[in-house]
C-alpha positions as CSV (number, residue, x, y, z in Angstrom):
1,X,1.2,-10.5,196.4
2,X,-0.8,-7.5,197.8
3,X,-3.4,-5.7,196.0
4,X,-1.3,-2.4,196.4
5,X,2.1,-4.1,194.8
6,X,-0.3,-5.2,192.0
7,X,-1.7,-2.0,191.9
8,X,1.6,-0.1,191.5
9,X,3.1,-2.6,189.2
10,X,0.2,-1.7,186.5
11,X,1.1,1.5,187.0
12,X,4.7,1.5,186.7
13,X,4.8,1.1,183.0
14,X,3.2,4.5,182.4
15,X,3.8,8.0,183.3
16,X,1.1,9.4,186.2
17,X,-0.7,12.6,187.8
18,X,1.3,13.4,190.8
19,X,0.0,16.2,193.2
20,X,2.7,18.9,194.9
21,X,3.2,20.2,197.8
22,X,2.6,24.1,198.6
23,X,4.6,25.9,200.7
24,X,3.1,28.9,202.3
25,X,6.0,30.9,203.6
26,X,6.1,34.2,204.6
27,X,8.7,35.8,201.6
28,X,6.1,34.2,199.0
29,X,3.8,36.2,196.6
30,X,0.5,36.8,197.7
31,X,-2.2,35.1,196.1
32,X,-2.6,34.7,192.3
33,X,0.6,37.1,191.7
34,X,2.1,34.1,192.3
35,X,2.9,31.7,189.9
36,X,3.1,28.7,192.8
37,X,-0.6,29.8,193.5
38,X,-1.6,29.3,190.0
39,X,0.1,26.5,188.8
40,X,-1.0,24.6,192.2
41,X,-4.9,25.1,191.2
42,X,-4.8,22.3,189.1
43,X,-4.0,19.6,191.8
44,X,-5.3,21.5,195.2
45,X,-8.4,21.0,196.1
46,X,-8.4,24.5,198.0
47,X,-9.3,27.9,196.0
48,X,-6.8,30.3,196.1
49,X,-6.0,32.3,199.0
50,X,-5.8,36.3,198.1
51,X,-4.5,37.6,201.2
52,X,-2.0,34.1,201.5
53,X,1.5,33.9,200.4
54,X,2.0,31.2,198.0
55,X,5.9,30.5,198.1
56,X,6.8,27.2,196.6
57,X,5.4,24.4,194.9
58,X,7.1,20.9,195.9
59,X,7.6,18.1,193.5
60,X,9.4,14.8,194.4
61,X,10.1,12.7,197.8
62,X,11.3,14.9,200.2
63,X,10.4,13.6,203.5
64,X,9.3,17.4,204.7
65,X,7.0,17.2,201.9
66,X,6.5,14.1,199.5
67,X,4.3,14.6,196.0
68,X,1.1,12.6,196.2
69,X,-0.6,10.3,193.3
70,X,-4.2,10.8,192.6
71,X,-5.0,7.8,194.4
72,X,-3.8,9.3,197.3
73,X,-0.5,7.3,198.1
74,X,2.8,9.2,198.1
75,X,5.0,9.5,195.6
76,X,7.8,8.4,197.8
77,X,5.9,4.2,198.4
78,X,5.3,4.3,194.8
79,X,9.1,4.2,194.3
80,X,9.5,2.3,197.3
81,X,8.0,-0.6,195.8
82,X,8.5,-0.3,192.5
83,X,12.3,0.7,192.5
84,X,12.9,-0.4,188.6
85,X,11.2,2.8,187.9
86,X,14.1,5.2,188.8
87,X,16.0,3.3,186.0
88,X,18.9,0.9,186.9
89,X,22.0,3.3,186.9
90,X,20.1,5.9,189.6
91,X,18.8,3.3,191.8
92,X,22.1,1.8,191.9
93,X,24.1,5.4,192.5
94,X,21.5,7.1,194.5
95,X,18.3,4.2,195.8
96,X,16.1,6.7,195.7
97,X,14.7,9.7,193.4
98,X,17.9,12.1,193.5
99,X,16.3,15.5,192.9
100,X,13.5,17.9,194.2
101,X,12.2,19.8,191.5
102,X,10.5,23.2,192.5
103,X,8.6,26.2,191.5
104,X,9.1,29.7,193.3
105,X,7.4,32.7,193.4
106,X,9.7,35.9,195.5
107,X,8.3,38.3,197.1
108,X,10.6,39.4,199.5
109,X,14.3,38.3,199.9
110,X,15.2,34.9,201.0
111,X,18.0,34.2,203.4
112,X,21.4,34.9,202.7
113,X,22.7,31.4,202.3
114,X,24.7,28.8,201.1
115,X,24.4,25.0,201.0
116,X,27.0,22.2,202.3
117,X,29.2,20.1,199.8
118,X,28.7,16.8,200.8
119,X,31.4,16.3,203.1
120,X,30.4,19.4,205.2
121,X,26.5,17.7,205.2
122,X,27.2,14.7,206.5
123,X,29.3,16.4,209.5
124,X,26.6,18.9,210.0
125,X,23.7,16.0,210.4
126,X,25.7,13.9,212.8
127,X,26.7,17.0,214.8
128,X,23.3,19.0,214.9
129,X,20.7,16.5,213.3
130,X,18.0,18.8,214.6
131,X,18.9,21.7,212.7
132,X,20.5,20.4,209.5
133,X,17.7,17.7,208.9
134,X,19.8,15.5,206.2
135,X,23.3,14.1,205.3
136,X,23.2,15.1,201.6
137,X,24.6,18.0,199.5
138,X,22.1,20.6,198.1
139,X,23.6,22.1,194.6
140,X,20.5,23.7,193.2
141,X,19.4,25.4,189.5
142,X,17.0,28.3,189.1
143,X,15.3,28.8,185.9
144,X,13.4,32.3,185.3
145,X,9.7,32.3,184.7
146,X,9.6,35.6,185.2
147,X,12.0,38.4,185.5
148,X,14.5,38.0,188.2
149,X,16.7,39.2,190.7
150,X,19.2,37.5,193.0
151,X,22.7,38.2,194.9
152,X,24.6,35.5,194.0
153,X,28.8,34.8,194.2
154,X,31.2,37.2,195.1
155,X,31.6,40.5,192.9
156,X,35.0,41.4,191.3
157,X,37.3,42.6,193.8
158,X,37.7,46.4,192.4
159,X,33.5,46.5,192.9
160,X,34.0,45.4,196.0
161,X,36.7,48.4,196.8
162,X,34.6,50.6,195.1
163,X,31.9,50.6,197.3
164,X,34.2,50.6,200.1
165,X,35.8,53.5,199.3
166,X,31.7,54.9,198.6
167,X,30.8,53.2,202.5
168,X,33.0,54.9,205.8
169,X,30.4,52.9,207.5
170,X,31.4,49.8,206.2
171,X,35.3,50.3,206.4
172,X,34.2,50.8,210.0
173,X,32.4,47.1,210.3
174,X,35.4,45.5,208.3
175,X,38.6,47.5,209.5
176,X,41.3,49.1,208.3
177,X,43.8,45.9,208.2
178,X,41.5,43.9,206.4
179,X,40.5,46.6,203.7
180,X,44.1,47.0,203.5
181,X,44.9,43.3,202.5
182,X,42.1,43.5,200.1
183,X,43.2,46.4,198.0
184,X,46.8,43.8,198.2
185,X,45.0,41.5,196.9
186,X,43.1,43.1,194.3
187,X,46.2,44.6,192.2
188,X,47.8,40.7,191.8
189,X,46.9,39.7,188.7
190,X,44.7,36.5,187.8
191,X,43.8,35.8,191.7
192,X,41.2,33.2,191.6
193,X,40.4,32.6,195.4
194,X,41.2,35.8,197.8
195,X,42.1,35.4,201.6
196,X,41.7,39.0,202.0
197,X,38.0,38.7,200.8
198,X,37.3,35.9,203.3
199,X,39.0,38.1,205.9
200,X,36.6,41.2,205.3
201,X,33.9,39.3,204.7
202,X,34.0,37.3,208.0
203,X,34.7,40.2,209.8
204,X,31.5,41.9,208.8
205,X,29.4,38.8,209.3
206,X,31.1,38.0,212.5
207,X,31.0,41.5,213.8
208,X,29.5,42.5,217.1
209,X,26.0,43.1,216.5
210,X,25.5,46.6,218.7
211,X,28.6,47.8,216.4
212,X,27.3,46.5,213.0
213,X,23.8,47.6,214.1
214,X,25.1,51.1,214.7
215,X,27.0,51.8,211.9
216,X,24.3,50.0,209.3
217,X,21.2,52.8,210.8
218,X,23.8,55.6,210.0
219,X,24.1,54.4,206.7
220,X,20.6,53.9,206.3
221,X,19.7,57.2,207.9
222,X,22.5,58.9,205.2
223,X,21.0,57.2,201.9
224,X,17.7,58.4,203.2
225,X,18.3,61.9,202.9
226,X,20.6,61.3,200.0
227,X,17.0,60.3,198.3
228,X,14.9,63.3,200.0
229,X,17.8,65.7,198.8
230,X,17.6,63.8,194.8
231,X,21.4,62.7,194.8
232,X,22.3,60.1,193.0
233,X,22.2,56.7,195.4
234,X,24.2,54.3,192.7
235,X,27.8,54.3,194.3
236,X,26.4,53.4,197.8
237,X,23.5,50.7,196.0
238,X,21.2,52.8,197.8
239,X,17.8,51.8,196.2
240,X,18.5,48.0,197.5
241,X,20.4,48.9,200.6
242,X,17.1,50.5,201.7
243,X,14.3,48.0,199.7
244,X,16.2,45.1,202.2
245,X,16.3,47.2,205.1
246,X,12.4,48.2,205.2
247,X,11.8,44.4,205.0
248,X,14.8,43.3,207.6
249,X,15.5,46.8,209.9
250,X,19.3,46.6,211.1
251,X,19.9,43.0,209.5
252,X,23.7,42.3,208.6
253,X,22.5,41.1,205.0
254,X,21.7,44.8,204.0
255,X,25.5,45.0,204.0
256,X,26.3,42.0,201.8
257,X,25.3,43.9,199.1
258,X,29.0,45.4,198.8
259,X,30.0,41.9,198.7
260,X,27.9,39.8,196.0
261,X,27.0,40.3,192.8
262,X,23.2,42.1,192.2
263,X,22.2,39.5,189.5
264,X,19.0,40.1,186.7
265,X,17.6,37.2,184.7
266,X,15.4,37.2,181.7
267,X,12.7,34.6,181.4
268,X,14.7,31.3,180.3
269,X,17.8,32.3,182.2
270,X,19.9,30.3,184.7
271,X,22.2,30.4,187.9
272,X,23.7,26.9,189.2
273,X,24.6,27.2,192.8
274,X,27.2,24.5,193.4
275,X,28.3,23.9,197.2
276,X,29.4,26.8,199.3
277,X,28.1,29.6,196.7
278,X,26.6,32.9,198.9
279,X,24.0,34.0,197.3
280,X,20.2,35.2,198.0
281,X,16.9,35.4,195.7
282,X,15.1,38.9,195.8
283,X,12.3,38.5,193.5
284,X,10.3,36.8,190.7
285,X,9.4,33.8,189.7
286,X,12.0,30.5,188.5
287,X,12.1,26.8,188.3
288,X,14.1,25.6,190.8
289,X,15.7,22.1,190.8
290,X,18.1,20.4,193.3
291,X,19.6,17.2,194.6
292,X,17.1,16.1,197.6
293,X,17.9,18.0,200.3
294,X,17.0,21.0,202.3
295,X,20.0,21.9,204.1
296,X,20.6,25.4,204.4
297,X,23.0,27.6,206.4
298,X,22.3,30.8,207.1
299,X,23.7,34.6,207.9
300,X,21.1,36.9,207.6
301,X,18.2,38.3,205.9
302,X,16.0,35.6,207.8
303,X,14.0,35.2,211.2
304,X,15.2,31.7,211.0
305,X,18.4,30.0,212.7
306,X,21.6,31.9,211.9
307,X,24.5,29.6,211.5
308,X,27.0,32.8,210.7
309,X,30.5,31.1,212.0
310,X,29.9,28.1,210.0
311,X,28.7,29.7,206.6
312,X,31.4,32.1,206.4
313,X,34.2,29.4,207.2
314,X,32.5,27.0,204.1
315,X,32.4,29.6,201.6
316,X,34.7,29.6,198.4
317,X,35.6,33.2,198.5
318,X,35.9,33.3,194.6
319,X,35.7,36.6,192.5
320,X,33.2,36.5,189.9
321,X,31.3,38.4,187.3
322,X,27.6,38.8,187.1
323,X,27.8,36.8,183.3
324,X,29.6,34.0,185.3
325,X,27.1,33.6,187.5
326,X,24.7,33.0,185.1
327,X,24.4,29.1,183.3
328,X,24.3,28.5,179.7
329,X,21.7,25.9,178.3
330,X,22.6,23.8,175.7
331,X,20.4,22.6,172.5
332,X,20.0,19.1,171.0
333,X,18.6,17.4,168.6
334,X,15.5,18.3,169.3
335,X,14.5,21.5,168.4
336,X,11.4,22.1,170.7
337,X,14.4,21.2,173.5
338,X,17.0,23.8,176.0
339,X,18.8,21.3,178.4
340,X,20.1,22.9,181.4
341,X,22.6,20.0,182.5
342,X,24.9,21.2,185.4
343,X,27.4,20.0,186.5
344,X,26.3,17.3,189.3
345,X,24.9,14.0,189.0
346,X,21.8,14.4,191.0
347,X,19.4,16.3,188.0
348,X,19.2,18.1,184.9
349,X,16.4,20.3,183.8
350,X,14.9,20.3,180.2
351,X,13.0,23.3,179.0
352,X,10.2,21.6,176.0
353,X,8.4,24.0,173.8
354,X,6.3,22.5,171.4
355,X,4.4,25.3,168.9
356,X,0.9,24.4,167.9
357,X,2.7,23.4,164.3
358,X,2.6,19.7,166.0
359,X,0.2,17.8,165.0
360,X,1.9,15.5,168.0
361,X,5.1,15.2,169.9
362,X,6.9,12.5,171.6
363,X,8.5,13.5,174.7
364,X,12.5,12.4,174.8
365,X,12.8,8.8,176.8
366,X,15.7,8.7,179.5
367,X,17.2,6.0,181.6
368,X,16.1,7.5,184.5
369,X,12.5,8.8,186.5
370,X,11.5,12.2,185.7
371,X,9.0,14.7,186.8
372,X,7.8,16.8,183.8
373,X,5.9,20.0,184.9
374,X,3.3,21.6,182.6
375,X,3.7,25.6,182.6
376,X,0.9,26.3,179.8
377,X,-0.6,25.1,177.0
378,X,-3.6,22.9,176.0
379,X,-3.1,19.2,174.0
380,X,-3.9,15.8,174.7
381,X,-1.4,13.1,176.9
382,X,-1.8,9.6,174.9
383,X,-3.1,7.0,176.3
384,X,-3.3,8.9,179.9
385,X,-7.0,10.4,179.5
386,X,-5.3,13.7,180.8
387,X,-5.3,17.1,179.3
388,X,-2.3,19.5,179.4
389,X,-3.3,22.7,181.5
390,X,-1.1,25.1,183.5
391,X,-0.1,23.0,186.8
392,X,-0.2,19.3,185.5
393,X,2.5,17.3,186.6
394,X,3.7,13.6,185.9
395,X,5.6,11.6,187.6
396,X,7.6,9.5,184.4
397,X,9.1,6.2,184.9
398,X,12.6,5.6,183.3
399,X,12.1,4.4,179.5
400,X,8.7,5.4,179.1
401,X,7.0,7.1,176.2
402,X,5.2,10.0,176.6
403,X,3.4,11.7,173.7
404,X,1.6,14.9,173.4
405,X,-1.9,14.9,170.4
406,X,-4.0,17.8,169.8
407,X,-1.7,20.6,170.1
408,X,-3.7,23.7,170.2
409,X,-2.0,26.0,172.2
410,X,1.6,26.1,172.5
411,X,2.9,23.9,175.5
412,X,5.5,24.6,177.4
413,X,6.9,22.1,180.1
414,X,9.8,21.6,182.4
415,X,11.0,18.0,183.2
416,X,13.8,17.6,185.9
417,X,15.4,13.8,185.6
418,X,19.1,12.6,185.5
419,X,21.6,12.2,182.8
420,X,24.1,10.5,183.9
């Protein structure tokens, strides 16, 4: 048996230190605004950056970008040989860690976007392997750190009229016949998927882009002097329409903001992004966790590949309200505990708060690997010679006890595992 197997067998029974991986792209906060940038000091050996964007933080076995024990080895060989770790139930379903568990810090939108169902993924790899990198499904949860904004699902069809009827430059880009199946559409009670919306929608996505381009400066140029003149820009989203514009000029995603729901979170709160959901972050900072994959397809708001025929044929053109959007956590039995548990297979995150009342605290076991992120707080790990700072992050076999001592600021922590 080689000393490395021995090596990682020793370790196996006990949680430890992993390093992420930061990702410095260009819609990222800028230095220490950024919570990525802060919570990475504490396992990059690099100071901070202040004129760098600090985007996301990476923590799991992504190929693009695998987390790193202190000993240098990846996270991804440590499972590799040492596959009782993942618990018996998720190496069995999945072979290898299901989930990438990330932290992001928005600047500037992201890509409009939506991710392949499974199905979808696995034609999309064997069809274009170079561009969509992997065959899995990418259903992801964002968890507010900070205040936060995102487009996310389709708005109720009447707000989507309503700014219609507010837009002549967007009945131009979408068309008389589709409009007119949409306002069908909108008076039949209890419609839970909508053909007309798919219709409008593809049509504006799919439009000529001299045409779109034309009629999307007019708009621009109108809710421009709307502002100099001090109307009110509400009924046309103005203050949006133009904050996306500045940072993407002429870019069809400035008009999806008729289309999808303008979404606010409050630190704590949640959106769960199944398969073939549209939807865009805009800024702030959240916990982000997914199953492990980073396909992606793409309509706008983006210098990256546009894939615009095949996102808008995968959506689910669903009407939705902002609070449907959003993704209730549940309580349990443990009252320093929120579990946000979707529903997929591939991860669940739980929120731990533990007040400085503790004298200690034993962290909940589960039956399968975890990651457990530390946001803030100072205390003691048992038996791991670590101390809790903002940053720290554990890789946590399946079954293993992990307890906090010497509580003397209040710790918060984010674990990602599965609950299956």
């Amino acid at each position: 048996m080689s000393f490395e197997r021995v090596f990682f067998l020793n370790m196996a029974a006990s949680a430890c230190q992993i390093q992420g991986a930061v990702q410095n792209y260009s819609w990222g906060k800028v230095g220490n605004r950024s919570a990525v940038a802060k919570l990475c000091r504490k396992s990059q050996v690099e100071a901070v950056d202040e004129s760098k964007p600090y985007a996301e933080l990476w923590m799991g076995t992504h190929s693009k970008a695998p987390s790193v024990l202190m000993s240098g080895r990846t996270l991804t060989e440590f499972i590799d040989a040492n596959q009782d770790v993942l618990g018996e139930e998720v190496c069995k379903r999945f072979g290898s860690l299901p989930f990438l568990f990330k932290v992001l810090s928005v600047a500037k939108s992201l890509s409009i976007q939506a991710h392949p169902d499974k199905k979808l993924a696995e034609r999309l790899h064997a069809e274009q392997p170079e561009i969509y990198k992997d065959p899995n499904h990418k259903p992801e949860m964002a968890i507010a750190l900070t205040k936060f904004e995102a487009l996310c699902g389709f708005r109720p069809l009447d707000e989507i009229l309503k700014f219609v009827d507010a837009v002549p430059e967007l009945q131009s880009v979408i068309g008389e016949k589709a409009i007119d199946l949409l306002r069908q559409e909108s008076r039949k009670p209890g419609a839970s998927l909508s053909t007309a919306l798919k219709e409008c929608f593809s049509n504006l996505i799919l439009c000529e882009e001299s045409v779109r381009y034309k009629f999307l400066v007019q708009l621009v140029d109108r809710v421009k002097k709307m502002v100099e003149n001090g109307d009110d820009t509400s009924k046309v989203n103005g203050d949006l329409l133009l904050r996306l514009n500045s940072n993407f000029p002429g870019d069809v995603g400035c008009f999806v903001v008729y289309f999808l729901n303008h979404v606010f979170l409050e630190p704590g709160e949640a959106l769960f992004l199944a398969a073939n959901v549209p939807h865009a972050y805009l800024s702030g900072d959240c916990i982000e966790c997914m199953a492990c994959s980073d396909n992606v397809v793409r309509a706008g708001l983006t210098p990256k590949l546009v894939d615009a025929a095949t996102l808008c044929s995968m959506l689910e053109y669903r009407p939705s309200s902002v609070e449907q959007q959003k993704f209730k956590p549940n309580t349990t039995d443990d009252c320093c505990e929120l579990l946000y548990n979707p529903p997929v297979d591939d991860f669940a995150v739980i929120e731990v708060k533990v007040p400085v009342t503790f004298v200690t605290y034993a962290f909940r076991k589960y039956d399968s690997a975890s990651i457990l992120l530390f946001i803030s707080g100072k205390a003691t790990v048992k038996d791991l010679d670590v101390e809790v700072e903002p940053g720290l992050i554990l890789f946590v076999p399946c079954g293993s006890s992990l307890v906090l001592e010497k509580v003397n600021q209040e710790v918060i922590a984010y674990q990602a595992t599965c609950i299956l």
